[in-house]
Residue frames relative to the residue before (quaternion, step in Angstrom):
aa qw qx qy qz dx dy dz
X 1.0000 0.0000 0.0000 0.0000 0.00 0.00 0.00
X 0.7413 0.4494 -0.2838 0.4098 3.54 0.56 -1.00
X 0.6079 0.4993 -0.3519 0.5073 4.04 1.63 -0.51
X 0.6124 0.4420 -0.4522 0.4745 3.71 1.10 0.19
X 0.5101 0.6878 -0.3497 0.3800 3.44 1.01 -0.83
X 0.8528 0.2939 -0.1406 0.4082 2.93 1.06 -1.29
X 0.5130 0.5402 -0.3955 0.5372 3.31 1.71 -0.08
X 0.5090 0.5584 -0.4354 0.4894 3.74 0.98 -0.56
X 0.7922 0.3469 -0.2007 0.4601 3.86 0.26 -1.27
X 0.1836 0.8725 -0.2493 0.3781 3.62 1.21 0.48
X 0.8454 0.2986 0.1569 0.4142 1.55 -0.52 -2.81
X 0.5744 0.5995 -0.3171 0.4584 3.73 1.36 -1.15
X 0.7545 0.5004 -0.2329 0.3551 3.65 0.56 -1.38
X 0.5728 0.5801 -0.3295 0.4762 3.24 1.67 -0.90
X 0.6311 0.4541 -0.4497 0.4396 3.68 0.72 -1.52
X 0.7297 0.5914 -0.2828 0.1943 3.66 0.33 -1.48
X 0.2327 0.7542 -0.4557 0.4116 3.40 1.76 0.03
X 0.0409 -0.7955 0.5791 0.1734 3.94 -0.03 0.93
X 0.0979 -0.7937 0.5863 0.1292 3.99 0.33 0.67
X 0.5925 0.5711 -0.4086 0.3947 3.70 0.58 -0.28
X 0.5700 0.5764 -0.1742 0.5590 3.16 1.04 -1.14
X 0.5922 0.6393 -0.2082 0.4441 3.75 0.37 -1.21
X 0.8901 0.2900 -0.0495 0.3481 3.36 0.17 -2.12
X 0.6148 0.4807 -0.3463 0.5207 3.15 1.65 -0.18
X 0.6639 0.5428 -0.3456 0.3810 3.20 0.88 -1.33
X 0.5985 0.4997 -0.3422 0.5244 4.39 1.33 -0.83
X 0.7774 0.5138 -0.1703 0.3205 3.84 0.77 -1.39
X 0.7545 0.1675 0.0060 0.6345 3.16 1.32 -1.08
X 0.4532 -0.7197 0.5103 0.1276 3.81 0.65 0.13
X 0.3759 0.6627 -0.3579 0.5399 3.21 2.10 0.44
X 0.3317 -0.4244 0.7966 0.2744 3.95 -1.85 0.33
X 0.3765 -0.6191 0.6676 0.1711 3.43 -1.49 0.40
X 0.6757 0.6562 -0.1813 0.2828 2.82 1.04 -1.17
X 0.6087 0.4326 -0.3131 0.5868 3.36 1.93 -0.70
X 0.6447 0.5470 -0.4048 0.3482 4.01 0.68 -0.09
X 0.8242 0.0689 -0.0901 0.5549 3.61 -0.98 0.62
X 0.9191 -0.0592 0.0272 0.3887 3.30 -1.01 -1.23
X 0.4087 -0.6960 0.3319 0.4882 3.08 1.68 -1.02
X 0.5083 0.6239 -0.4376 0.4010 3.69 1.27 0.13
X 0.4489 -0.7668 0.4365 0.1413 2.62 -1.51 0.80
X 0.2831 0.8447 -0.2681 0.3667 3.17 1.68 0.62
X 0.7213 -0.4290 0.2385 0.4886 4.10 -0.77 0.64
X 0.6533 0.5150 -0.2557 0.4926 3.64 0.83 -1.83
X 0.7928 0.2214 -0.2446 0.5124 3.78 -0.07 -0.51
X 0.4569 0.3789 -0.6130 0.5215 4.14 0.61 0.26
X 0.5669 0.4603 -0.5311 0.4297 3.82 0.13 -0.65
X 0.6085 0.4624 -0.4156 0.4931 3.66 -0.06 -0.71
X 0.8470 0.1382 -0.2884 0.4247 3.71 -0.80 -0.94
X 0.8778 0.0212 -0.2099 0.4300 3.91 0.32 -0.37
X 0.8231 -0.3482 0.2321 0.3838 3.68 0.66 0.88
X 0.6620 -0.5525 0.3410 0.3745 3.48 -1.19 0.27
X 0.6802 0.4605 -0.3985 0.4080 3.63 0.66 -0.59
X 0.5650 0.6542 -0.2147 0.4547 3.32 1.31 -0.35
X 0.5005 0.4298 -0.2133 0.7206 3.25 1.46 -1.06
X 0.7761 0.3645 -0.3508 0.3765 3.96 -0.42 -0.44
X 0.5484 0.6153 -0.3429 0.4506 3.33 1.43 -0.66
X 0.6993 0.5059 -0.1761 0.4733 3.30 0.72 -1.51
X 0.6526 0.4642 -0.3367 0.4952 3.71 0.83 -0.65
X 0.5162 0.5873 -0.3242 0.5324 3.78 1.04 -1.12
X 0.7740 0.3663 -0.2275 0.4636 4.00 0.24 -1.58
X 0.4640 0.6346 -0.3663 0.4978 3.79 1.19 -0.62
X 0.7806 0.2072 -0.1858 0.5597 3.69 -0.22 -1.61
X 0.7242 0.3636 -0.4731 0.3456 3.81 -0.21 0.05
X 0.3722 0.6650 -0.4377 0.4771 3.61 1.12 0.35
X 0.7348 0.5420 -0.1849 0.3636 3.00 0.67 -1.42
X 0.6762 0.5717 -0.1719 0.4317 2.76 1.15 -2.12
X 0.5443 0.5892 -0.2881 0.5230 4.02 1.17 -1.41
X 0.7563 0.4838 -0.3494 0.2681 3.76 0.52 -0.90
X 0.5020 0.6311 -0.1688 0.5668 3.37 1.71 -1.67
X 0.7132 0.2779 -0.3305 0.5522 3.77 0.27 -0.87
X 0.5320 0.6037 -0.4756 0.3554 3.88 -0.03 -0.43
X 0.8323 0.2581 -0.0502 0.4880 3.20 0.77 -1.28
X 0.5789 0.4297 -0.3783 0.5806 3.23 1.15 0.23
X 0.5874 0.6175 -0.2547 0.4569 3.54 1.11 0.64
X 0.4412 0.5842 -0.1806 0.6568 2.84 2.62 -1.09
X 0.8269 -0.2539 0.0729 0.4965 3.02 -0.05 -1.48
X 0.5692 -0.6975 0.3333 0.2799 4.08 -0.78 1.36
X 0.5537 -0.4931 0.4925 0.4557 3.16 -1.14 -0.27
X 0.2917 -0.7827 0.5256 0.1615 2.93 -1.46 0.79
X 0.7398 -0.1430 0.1002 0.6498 4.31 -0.63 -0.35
X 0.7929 0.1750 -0.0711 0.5793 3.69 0.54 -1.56
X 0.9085 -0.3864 0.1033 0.1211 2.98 0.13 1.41
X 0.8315 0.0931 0.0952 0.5393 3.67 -1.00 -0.20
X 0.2351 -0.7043 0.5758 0.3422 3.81 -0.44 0.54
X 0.5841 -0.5076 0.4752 0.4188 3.95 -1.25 -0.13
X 0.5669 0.5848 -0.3843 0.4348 3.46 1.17 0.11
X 0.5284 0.6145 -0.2406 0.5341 3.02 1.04 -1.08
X 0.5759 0.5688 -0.3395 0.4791 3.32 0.23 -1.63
X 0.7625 0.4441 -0.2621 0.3908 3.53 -0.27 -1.86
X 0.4506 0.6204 -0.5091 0.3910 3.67 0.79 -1.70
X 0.8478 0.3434 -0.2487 0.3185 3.01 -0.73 -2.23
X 0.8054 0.3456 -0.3824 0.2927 3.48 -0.14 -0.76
X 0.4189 0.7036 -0.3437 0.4597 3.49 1.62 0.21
X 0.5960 0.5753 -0.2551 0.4988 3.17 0.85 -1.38
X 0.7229 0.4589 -0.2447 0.4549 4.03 0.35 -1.50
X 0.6670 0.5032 -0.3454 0.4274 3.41 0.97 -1.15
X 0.7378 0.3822 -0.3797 0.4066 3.68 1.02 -0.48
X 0.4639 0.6853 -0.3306 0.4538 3.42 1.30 -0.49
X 0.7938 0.0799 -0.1833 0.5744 3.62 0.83 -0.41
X 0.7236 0.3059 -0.3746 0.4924 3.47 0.66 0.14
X 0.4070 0.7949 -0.4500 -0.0039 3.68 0.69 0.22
X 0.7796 -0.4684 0.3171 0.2687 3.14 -1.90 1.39
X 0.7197 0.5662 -0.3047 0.2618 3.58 1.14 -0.87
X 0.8284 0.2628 -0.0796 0.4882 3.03 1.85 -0.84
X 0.7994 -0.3229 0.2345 0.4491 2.76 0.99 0.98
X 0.3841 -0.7651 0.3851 0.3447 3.28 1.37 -0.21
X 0.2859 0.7658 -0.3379 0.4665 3.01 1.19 0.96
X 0.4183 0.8193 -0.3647 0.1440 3.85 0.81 0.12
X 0.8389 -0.2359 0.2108 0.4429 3.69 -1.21 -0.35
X 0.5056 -0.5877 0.4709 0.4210 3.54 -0.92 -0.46
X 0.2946 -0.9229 0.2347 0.0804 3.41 1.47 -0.57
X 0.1642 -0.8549 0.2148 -0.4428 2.32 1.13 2.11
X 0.5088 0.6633 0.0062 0.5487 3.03 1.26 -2.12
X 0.9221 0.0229 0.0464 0.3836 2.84 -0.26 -1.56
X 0.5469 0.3592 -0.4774 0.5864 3.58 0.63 0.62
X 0.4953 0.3315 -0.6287 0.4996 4.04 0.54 0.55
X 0.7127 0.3801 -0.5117 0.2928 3.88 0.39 -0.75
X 0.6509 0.5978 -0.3249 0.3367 3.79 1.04 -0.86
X 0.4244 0.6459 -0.3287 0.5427 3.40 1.78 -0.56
X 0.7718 0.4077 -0.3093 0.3773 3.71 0.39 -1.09
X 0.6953 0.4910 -0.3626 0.3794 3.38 0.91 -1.09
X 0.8096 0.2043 -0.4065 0.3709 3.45 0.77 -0.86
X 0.8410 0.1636 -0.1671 0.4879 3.98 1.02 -0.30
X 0.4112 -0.8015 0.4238 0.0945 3.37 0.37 1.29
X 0.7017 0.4295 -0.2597 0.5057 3.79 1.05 -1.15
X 0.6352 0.6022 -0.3224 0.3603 3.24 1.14 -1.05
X 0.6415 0.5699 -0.0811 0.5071 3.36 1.38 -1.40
X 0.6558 0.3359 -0.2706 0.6196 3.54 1.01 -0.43
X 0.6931 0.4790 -0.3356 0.4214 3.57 0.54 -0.19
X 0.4487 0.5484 -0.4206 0.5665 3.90 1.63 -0.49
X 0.8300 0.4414 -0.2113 0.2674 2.98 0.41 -1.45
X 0.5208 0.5935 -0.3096 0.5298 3.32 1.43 0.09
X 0.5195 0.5580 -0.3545 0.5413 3.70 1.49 -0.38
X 0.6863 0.4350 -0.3203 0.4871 3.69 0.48 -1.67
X 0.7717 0.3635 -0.4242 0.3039 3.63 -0.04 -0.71
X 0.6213 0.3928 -0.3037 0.6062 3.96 1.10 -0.52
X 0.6679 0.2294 -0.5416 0.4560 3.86 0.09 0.49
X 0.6001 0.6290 -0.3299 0.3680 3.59 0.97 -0.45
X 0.5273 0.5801 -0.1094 0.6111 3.36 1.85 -0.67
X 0.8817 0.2563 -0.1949 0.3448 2.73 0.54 -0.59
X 0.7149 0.2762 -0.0349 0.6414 3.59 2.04 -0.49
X 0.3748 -0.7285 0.5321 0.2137 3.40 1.83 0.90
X 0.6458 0.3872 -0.4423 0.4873 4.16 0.24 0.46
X 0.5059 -0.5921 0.5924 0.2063 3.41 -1.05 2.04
X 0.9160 0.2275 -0.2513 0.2149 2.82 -0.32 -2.03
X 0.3147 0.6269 -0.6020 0.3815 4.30 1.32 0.18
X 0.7864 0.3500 -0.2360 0.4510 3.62 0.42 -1.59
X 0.2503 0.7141 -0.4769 0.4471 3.57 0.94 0.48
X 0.7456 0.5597 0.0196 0.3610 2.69 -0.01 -2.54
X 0.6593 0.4790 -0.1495 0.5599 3.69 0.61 -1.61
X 0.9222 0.1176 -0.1720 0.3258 3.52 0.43 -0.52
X 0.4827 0.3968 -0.5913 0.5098 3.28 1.15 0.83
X 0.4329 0.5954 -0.5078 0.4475 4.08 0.92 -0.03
X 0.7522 0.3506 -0.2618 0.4928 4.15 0.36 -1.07
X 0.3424 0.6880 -0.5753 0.2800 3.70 0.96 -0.13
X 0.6549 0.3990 -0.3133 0.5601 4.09 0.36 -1.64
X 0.8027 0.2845 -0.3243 0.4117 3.59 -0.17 -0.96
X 0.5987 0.5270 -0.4720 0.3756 3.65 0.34 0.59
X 0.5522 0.5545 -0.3386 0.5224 3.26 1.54 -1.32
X 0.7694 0.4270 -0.3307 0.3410 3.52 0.57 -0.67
X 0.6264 0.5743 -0.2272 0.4756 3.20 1.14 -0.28
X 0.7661 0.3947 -0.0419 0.5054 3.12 0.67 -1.20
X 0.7005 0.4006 -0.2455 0.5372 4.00 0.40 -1.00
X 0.4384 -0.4854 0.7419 0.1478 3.59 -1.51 0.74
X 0.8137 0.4048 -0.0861 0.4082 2.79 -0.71 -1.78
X 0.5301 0.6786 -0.4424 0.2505 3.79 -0.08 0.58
X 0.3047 -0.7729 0.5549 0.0431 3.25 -1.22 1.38
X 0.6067 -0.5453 0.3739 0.4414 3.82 -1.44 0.08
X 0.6676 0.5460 -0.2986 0.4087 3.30 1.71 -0.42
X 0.5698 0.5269 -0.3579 0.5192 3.59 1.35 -0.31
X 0.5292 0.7224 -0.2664 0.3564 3.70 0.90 -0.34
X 0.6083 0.5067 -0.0749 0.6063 2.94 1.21 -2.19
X 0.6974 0.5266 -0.3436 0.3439 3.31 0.41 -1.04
X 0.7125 0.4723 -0.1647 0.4921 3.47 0.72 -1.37
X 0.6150 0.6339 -0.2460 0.3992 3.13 1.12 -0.36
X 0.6006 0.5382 -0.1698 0.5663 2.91 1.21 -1.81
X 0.8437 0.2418 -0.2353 0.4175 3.82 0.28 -0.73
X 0.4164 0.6179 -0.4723 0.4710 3.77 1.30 0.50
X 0.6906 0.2400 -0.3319 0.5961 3.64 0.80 -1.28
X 0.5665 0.5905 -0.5204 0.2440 3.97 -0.17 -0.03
X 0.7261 0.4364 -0.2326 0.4777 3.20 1.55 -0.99
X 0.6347 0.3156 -0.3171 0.6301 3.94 1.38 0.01
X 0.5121 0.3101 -0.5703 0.5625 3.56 0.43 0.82
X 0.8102 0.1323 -0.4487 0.3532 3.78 -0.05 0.08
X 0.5124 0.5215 -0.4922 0.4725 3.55 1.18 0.97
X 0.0027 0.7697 -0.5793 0.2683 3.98 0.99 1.16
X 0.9067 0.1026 -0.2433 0.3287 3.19 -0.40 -1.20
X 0.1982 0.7671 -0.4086 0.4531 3.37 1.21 0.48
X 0.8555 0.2675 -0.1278 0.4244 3.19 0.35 -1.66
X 0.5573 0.5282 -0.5124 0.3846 3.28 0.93 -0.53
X 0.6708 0.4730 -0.3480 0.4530 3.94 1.12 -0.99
X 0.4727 0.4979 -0.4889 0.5382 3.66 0.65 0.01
X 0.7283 0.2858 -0.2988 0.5464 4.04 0.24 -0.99
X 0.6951 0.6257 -0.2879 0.2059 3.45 0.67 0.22
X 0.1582 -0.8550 0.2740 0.4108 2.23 1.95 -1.38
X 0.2621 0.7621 -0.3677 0.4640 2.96 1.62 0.80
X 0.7244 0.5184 -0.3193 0.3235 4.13 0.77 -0.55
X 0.7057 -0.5049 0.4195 0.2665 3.22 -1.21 1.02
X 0.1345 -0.7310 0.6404 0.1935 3.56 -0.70 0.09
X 0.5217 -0.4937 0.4134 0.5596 3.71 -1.18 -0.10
X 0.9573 -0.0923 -0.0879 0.2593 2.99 -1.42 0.47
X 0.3562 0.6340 -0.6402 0.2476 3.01 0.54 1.62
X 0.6511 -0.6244 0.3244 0.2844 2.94 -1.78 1.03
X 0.4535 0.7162 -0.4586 0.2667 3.64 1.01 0.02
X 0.4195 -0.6098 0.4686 0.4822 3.90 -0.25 0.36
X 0.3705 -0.5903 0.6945 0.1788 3.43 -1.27 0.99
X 0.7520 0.3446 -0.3658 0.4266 3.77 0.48 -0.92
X 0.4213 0.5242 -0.5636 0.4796 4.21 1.18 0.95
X 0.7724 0.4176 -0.2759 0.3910 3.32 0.45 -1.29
X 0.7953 0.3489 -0.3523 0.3487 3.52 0.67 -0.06
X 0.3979 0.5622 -0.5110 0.5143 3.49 1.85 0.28
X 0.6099 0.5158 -0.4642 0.3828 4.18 0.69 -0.59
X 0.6650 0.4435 -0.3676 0.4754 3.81 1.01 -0.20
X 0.2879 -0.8085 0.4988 0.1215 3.89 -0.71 1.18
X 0.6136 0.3317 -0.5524 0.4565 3.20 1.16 1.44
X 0.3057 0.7553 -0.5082 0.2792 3.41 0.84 0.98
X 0.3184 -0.8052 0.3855 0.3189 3.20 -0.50 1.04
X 0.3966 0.6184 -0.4778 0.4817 3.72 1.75 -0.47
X 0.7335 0.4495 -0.4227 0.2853 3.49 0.13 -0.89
X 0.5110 0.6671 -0.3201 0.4374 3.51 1.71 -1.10
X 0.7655 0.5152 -0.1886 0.3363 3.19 0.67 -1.36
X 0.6475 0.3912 -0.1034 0.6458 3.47 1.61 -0.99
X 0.2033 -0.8303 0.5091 0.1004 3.87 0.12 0.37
């Protein structure tokens, strides 16, 4: 009990690593947190210090994730059906700190990032198959956070499709960290039903359209 505890708090401390936050705050002497939406997530580092910066931050995001799942799958292996229940826990640890981390206040990403890395370690097809959704709805409707949405939704129905090896706990798990990542992608949707969201690379200021939502923390931060 007490070597999960501690692989559980780990796995949390690892996700909660805010690297967005970090790469802007060393590179650019900038808060992310006051630009666009305020997240500290890949899509809004692009905003305050560019794309490589954004790719960095997505790259340091999913290998958290990925570092957390292996840790504990290192504790305790997989077994016939798969994924141990540690593992399981790891990952959905890991996301929970990634957006809820201790460092800020509990204030974190939407987590994305890092449930695509926690997706690979424990089901690689599954995870390459989401990820095959975001880029063709994203293509196709220039809106991240729809193809966001669309692919933490096909996560269960992929595991079920796709994975042999699958348990009632690997399910829950994926599950548990699919709706965590479109429950902190709300105000998104309401602008998607609004017609209020940014698209990729339109020239409109993303960091207007997300001060017009009043759960933006930029807006919080700017008054």
């Amino acid at each position: 009990m007490i070597l999960w505890l501690l692989t559980l708090a780990s796995a949390y401390l690892l996700g909660s690593i805010p690297f967005g936050y970090l790469l802007v705050r060393v590179l650019r002497k900038e808060d992310v947190r006051a630009v666009g939406s305020g997240n500290i997530g890949a899509t809004n580092v692009a905003r305050a210090g560019g794309t490589s910066l954004g790719l960095l931050t997505l790259l340091c995001d999913a290998l958290k994730g990925y570092c957390s799942v292996l840790l504990a799958t290192h504790i305790a292996p997989p077994t016939a059906q798969g994924p141990s229940t540690l593992a399981i826990a790891a990952a959905v640890a890991s996301v929970a700190g990634h957006i809820f981390p201790v460092w800020l206040r509990f204030r974190g990403g939407k987590g994305i990032a890092t449930a695509l890395g926690v997706f690979l370690a424990l089901t690689p097809m599954v995870a390459l198959a989401a990820t095959g959704v975001f880029a063709i709805v994203v293509a196709i409707t220039r809106f991240v956070s729809l193809g966001s949405v669309l692919a933490a939704f096909s996560i269960p129905l992929f595991a079920l499709l796709l994975q042999h090896q699958r348990s009632t706990a690997l399910l829950v798990g994926l599950s548990a960290i699919a709706m965590l990542t479109v429950i902190k992608h709300q105000a998104n949707i309401r602008r998607l039903l609004s017609g209020r969201e940014n698209r990729l690379g339109s020239k409109k200021s993303a960091a207007a359209s997300d001060a017009e939502d009043t759960d933006s923390p930029a807006k919080r931060a700017n008054p």
